[in-house]
Each structure stands twice: as structure tokens, then as C-alpha cells.
Residue frames as qw, qx, qy, qz and C-alpha x, y, z in Angstrom:
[[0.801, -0.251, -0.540, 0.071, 113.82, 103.26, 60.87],
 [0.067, -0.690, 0.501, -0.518, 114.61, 103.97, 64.34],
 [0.730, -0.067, -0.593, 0.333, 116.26, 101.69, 67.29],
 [0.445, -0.668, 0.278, -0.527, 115.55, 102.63, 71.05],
 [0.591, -0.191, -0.753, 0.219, 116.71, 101.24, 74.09],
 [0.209, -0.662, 0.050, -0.718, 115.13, 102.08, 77.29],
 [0.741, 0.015, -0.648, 0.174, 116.71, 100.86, 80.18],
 [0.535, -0.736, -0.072, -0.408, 115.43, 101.21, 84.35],
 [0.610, -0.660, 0.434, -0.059, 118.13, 100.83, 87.53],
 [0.768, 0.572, -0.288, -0.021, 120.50, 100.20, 85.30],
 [0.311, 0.393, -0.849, 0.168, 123.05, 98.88, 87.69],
 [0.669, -0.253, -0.692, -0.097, 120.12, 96.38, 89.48],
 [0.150, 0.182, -0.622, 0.746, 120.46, 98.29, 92.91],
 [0.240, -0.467, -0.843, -0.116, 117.97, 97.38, 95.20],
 [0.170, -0.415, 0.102, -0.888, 116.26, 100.83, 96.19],
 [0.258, -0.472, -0.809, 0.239, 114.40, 100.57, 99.17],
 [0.261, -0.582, -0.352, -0.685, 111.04, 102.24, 99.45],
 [0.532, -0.619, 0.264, -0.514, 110.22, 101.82, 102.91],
 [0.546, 0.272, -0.719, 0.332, 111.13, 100.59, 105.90],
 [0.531, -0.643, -0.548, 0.057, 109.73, 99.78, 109.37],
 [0.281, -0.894, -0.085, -0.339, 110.18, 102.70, 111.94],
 [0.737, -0.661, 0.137, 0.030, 111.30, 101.40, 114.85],
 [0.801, -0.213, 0.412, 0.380, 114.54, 100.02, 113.11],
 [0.339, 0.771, -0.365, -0.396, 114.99, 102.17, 109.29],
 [0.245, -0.392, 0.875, 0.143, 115.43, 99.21, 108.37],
 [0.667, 0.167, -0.031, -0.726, 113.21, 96.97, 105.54],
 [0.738, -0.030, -0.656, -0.155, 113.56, 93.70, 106.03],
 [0.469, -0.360, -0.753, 0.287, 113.64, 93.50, 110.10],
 [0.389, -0.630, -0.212, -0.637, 111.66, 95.16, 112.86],
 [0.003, -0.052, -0.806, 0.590, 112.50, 94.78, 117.33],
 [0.636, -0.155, 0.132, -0.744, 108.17, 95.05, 117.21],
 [0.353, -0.074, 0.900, -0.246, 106.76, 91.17, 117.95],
 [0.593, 0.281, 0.686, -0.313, 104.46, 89.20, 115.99],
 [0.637, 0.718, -0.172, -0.219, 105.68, 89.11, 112.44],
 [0.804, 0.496, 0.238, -0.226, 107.07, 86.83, 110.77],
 [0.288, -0.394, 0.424, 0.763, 110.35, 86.81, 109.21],
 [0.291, 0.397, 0.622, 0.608, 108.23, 86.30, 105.56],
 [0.075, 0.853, 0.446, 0.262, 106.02, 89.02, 106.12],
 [0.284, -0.845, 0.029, 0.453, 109.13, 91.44, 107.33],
 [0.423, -0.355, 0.604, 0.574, 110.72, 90.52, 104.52],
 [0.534, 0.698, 0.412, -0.244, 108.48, 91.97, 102.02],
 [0.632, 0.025, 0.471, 0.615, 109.76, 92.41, 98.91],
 [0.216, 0.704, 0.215, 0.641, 107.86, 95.67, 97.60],
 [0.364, -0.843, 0.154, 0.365, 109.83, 97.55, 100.75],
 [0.430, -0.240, 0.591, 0.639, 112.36, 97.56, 97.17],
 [0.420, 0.692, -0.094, -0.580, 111.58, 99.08, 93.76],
 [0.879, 0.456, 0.116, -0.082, 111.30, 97.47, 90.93],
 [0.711, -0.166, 0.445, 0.519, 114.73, 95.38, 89.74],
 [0.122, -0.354, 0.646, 0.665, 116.57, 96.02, 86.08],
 [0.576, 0.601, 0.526, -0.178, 114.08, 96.77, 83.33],
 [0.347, -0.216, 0.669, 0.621, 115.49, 96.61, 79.53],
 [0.641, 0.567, 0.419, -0.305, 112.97, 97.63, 76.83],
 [0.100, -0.280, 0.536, 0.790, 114.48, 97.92, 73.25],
 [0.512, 0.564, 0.620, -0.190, 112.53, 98.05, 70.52],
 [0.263, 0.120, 0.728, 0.622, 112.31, 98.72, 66.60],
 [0.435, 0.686, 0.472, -0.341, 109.98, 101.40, 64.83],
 [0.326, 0.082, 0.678, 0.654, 109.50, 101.80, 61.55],
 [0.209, 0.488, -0.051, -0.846, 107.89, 104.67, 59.04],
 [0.386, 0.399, 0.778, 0.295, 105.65, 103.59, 56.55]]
């Protein structure tokens, strides 16, 4: 029997993938016509805390 755990940004830190130019910044921007929801995009961040365990067995 084996027991795995496999476990992603394990301390939940929000990497940030990109970010607008003008500012290096990913959630605002000094350009006009956007939005605060669509500056605030959430996949400018990688993917949260991901936990997999899991259980395999030999037959």
C-alpha cells in the first residue's frame, strides 16, 4: 500500500503572473478605460493552494 501527498503553493502566496506595463503592477493601470473589474483580473495570479493525497494499492 502506498500513501502520497502532493501539495502546490504550499504557503497560499499569491504569485503574480503578469502585470500591466505602465504600472508593474496587476491589479491597477494610470491607462483609461478599464474598469476596476477587468483590472482586477484574477488570472494576473497563479493558481491558489492545491492538496492532492491519495491511496494506491497493489493487487
Amino acid at each position: 500500500m502506498r500513501i502520497f501527498a502532493q501539495i502546490m503553493n504550499l504557503t497560499d502566496h499569491r504569485n503574480v503572473v503578469w502585470v500591466w506595463r505602465d504600472t508593474g503592477d496587476p491589479d491597477y493601470t494610470t491607462v483609461g478605460g478599464y474598469s476596476n473589474e477587468y483590472m482586477q483580473d484574477p488570472s494576473n495570479y497563479g493558481p491558489p493552494r492545491v492538496i492532492l493525497l491519495g491511496l494506491g494499492v497493489r493487487l
